[in-house]
matplotlib code that plots the C-alpha trace (Angstrom):
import matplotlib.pyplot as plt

x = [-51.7, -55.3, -58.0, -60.3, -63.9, -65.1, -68.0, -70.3, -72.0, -73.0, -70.7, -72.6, -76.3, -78.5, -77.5, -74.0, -74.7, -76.6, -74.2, -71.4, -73.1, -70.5, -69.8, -71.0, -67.1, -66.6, -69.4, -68.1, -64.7, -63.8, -64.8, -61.8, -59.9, -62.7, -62.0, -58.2, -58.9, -61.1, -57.9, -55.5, -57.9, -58.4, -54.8, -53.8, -56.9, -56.8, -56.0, -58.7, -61.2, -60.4, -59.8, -58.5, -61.4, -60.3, -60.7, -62.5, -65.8, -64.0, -61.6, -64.8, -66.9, -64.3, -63.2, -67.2, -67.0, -63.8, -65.2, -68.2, -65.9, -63.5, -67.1, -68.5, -65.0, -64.7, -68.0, -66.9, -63.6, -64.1, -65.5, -61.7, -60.0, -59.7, -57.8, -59.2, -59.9, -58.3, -60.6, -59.7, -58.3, -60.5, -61.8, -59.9, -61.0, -63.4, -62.2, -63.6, -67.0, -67.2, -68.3, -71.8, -72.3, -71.4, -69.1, -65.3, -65.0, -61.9, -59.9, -57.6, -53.9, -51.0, -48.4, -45.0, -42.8, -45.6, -46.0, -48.8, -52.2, -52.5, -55.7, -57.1, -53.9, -55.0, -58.8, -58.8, -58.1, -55.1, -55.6, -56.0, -54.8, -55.5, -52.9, -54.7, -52.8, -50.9, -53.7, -55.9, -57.3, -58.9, -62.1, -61.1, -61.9, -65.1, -66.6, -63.2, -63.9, -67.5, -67.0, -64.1, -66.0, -68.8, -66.8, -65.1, -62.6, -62.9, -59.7, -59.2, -58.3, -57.2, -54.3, -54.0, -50.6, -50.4, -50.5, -47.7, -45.6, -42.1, -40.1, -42.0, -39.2, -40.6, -44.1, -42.7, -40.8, -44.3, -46.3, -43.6, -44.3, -48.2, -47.6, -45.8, -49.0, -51.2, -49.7, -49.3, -53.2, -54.2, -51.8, -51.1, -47.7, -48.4, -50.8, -52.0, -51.4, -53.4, -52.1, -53.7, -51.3, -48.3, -50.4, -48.8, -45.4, -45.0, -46.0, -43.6, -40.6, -41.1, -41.4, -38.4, -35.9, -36.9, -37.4, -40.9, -41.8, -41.3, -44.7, -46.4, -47.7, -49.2, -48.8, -51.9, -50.6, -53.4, -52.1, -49.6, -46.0, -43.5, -41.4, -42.6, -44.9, -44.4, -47.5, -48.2, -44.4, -46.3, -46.4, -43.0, -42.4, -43.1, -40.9, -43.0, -44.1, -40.9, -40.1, -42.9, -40.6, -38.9, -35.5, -35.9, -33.7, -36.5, -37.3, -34.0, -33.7, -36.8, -34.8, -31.7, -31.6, -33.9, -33.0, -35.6, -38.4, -41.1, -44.3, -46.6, -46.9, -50.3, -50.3, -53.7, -52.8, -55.5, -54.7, -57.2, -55.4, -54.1, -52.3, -50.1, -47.4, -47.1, -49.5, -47.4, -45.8, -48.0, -46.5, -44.1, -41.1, -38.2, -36.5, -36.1, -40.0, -43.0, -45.3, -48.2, -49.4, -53.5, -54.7, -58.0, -60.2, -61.9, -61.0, -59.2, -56.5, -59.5, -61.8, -59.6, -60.5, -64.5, -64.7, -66.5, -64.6, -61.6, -63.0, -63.4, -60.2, -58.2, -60.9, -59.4, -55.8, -56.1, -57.8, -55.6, -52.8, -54.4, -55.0, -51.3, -50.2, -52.5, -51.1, -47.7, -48.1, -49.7, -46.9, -44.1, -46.5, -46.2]
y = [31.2, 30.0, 32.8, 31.4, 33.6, 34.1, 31.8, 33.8, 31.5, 31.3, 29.8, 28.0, 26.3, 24.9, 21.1, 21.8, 23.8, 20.9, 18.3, 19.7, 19.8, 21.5, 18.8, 19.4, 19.9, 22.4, 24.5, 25.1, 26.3, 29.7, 32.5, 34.7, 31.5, 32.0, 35.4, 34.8, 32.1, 35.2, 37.7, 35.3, 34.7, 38.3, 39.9, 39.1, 40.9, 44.0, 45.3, 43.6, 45.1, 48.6, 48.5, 51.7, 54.6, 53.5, 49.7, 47.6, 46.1, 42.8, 43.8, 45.0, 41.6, 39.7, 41.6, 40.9, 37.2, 36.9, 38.5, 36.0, 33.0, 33.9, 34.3, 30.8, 28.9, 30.6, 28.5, 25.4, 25.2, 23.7, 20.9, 19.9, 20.0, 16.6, 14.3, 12.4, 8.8, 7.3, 5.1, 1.5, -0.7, -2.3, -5.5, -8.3, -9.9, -13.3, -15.8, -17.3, -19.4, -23.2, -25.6, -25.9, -21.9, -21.6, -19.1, -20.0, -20.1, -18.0, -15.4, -15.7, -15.5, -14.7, -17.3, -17.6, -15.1, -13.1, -9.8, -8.9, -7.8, -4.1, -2.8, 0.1, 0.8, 1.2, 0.5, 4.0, 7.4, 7.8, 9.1, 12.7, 14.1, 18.0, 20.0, 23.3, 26.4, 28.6, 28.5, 26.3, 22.9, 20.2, 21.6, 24.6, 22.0, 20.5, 21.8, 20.4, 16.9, 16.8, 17.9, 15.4, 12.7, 13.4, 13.2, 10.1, 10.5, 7.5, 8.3, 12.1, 12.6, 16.0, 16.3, 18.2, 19.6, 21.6, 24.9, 25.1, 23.9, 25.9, 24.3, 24.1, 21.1, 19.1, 19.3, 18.0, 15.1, 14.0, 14.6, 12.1, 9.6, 10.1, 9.7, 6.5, 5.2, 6.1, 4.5, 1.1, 1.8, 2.2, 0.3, 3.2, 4.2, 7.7, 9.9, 13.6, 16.5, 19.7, 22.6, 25.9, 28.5, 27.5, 23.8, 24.0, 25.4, 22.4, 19.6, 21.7, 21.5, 17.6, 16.9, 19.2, 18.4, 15.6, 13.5, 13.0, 13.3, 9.5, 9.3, 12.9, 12.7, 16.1, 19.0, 21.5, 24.7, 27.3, 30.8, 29.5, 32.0, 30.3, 32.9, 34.4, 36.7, 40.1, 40.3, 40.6, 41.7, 41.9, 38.2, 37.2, 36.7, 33.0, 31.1, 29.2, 33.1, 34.2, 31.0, 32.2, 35.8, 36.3, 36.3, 32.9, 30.0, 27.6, 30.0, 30.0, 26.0, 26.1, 28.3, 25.9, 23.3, 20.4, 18.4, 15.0, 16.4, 14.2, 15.9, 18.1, 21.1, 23.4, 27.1, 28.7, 32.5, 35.3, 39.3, 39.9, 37.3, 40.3, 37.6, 36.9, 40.4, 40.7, 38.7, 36.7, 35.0, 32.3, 31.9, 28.9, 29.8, 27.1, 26.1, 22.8, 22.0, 21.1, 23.6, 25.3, 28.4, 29.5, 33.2, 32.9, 36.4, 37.9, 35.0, 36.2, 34.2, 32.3, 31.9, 29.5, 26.3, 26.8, 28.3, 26.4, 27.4, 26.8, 22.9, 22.7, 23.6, 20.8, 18.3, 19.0, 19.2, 15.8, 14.2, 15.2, 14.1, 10.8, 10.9, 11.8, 8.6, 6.2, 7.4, 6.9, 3.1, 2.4, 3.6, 1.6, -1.3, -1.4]
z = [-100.5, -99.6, -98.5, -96.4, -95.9, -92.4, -91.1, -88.8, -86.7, -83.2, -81.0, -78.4, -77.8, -76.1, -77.0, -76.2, -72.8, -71.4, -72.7, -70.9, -67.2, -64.3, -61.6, -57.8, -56.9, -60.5, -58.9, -55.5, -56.6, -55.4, -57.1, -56.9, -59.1, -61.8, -61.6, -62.0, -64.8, -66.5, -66.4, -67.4, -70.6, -70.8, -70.6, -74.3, -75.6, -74.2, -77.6, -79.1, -76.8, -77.4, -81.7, -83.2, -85.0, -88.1, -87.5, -90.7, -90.1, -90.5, -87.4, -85.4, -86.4, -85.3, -82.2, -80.9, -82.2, -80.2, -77.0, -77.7, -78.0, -75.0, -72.8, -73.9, -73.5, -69.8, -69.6, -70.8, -69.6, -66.3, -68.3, -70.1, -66.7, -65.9, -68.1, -71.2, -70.8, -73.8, -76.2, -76.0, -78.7, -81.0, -80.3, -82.1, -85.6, -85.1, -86.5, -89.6, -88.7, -88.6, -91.1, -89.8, -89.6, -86.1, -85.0, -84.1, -80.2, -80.1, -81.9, -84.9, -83.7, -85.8, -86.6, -85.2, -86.6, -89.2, -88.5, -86.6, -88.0, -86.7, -85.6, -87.3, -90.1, -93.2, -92.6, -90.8, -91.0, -88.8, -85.3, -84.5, -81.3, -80.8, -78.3, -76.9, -76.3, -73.2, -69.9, -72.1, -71.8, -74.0, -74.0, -76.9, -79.0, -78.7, -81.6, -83.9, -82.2, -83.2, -86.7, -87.0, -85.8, -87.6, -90.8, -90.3, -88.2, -85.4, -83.1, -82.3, -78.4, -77.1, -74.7, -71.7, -70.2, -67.1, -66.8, -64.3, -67.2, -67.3, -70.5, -74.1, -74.6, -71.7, -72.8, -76.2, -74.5, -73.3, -76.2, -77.9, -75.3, -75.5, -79.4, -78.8, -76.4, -79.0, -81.9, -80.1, -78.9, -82.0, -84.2, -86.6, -87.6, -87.6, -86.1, -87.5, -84.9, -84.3, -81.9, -81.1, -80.4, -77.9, -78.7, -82.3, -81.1, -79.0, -81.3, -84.0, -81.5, -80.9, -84.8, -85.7, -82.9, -81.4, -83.9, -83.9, -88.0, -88.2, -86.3, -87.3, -90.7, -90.9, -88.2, -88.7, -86.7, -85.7, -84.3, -83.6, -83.0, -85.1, -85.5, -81.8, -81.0, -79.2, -77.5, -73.6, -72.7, -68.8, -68.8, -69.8, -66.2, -66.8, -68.4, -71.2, -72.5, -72.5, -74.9, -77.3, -77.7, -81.3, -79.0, -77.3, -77.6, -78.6, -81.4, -82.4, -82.5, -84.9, -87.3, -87.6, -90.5, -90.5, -93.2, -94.6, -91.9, -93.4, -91.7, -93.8, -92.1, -92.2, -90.9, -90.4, -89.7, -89.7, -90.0, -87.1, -84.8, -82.3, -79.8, -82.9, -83.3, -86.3, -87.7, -90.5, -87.3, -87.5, -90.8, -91.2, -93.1, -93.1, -96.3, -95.0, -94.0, -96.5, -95.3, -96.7, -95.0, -94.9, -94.6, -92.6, -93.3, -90.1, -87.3, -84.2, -82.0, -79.6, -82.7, -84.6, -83.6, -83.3, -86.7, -89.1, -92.4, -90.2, -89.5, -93.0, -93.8, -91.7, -92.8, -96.1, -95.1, -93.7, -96.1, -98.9, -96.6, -96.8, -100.3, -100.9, -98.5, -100.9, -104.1, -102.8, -101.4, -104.6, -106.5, -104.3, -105.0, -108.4]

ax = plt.figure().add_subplot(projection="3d")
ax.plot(x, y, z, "-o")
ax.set_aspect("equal")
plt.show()
């Protein structure tokens, strides 16, 4: 099991504040919802706000780096309301010049029956679509999306799913169907998938059970409940937290067999996560599942996906993914 140090580093700046400007229409929403939004936040960390006398320096750094974080997303989070606009396909391949040096006046077109030329496969890293957690929305991972494009990564959207969402199965069904748009987008195969928290529990759920590892290469899980959490008990008046519980039915699908499951699974899990009870619940154990599990030192719940080390961490996962794939083709090649 990997140990991953904890990164200190601020959390917002300046660059990022005025990148993200709040619309005329963002502004004049009612104050009593941003006060809602700001319990809603709030409720699971309670805990974490009031540590026990004989809490580590690690728990107390990270309880004030958490408190930091949840203050700056309540900022940005007006900004990931509204839906992503989905980058187009790339252009098509010129064709090959004329005799004389002057370009061809149209594209090349596959013949009659050849399969087609796919876009990005192969020439690409495969696309990486990032699936926020419970009262979230896209914007928890801004900092992930810049570090992933910075490194090389050219497709990485992040998906939005209402809040008002009652059934962790339905918001799989349409994450399968957003996978499916993707793919024929994009012209990859497969895509990579990132969920935070319930994010993770839902993109598990639609590899496992519905059939989704033929298009999910690798499944990188942050905080996320796999075996359910016990956390909030207040809230379990809606129906999506009450699927999260240790008891539920969709926790209990997870546990039955899953036999040739060809994702990679990735679970980042932290000791100082306090949404996650107990801890090692983030944890994936299943004998039937490739899954390798990552202790993260000092990084709450909300902390996960802005965490530097954390970045780092899923850069590498999905790059040795990558380098795994490779070594494989080159070996049914020969």
């Amino acid at each position: 099991m990997q140990a991953l140090p904890f990164l200190s580093a601020p959390f917002l700046s300046a660059p990022l504040l005025s990148a993200h400007r709040l619309s005329a229409p963002l502004l004049a929403a009612p104050l009593s919802a941003s006060l809602l939004l700001a319990r809603l936040f709030a409720a699971p960390f309670q805990r974490a706000r009031r540590p026990p006398a004989h809490a580590s320096p690690l728990l107390l750094r990270s309880t004030a780096v958490e408190l930091a974080v949840l203050a700056g997303h309540l900022l940005l989070y007006p900004t990931g309301i509204s839906r992503e606009r989905p980058v187009p396909p790339p252009a098509p391949h010129p064709a090959a010049g004329t005799p004389d040096g002057h370009p061809a006046p149209e594209t090349v077109q596959p013949a009659p029956g050849a399969p087609s030329m796919l876009p990005t496969e192969g020439r690409a890293h495969p696309p990486v679509l990032l699936l926020h957690g419970f009262i979230d929305n896209r914007s928890v991972f801004l900092l992930l999306r810049r570090s992933l494009h910075r490194h090389g990564w050219r497709h990485v959207e992040a998906l939005n799913y209402s809040p008002l969402t009652c059934d962790l199965r339905k918001a799989a069904e349409l994450l399968s169907r957003h996978v499916e748009e993707v793919c024929a987008r994009t012209g990859h195969r497969r895509v990579d998938l990132v969920g935070h928290s319930l994010g993770g529990l839902i993109a598990r759920y639609y590899v496992q059970r519905l059939g989704g590892d033929t298009r999910v290469r690798t499944l990188i899980t942050l905080g996320t409940p796999h075996s359910g959490t016990a956390v909030a008990p207040l809230m379990s008046a809606h129906p999506i937290v009450r699927q999260m519980r240790p008891d539920s039915e969709v926790i209990t699908e997870l546990s039955l067999p899953a036999p040739h499951c060809r994702t990679h699974f990735v679970a980042f899990w932290s000791e100082e996560d306090r949404v996650m009870i107990p801890a090692t619940t983030a944890r994936i154990s299943h004998p039937d599942l490739r899954a390798d599990n990552v202790h993260v030192a000092g990084v709450g719940h909300l902390a996960l996906p802005v965490n530097g080390t954390v970045a780092a961490g899923i850069r590498e996962a999905l790059a040795s993914a990558q380098t795994a794939e490779g070594t494989a083709d080159a070996i049914s090649v020969a």
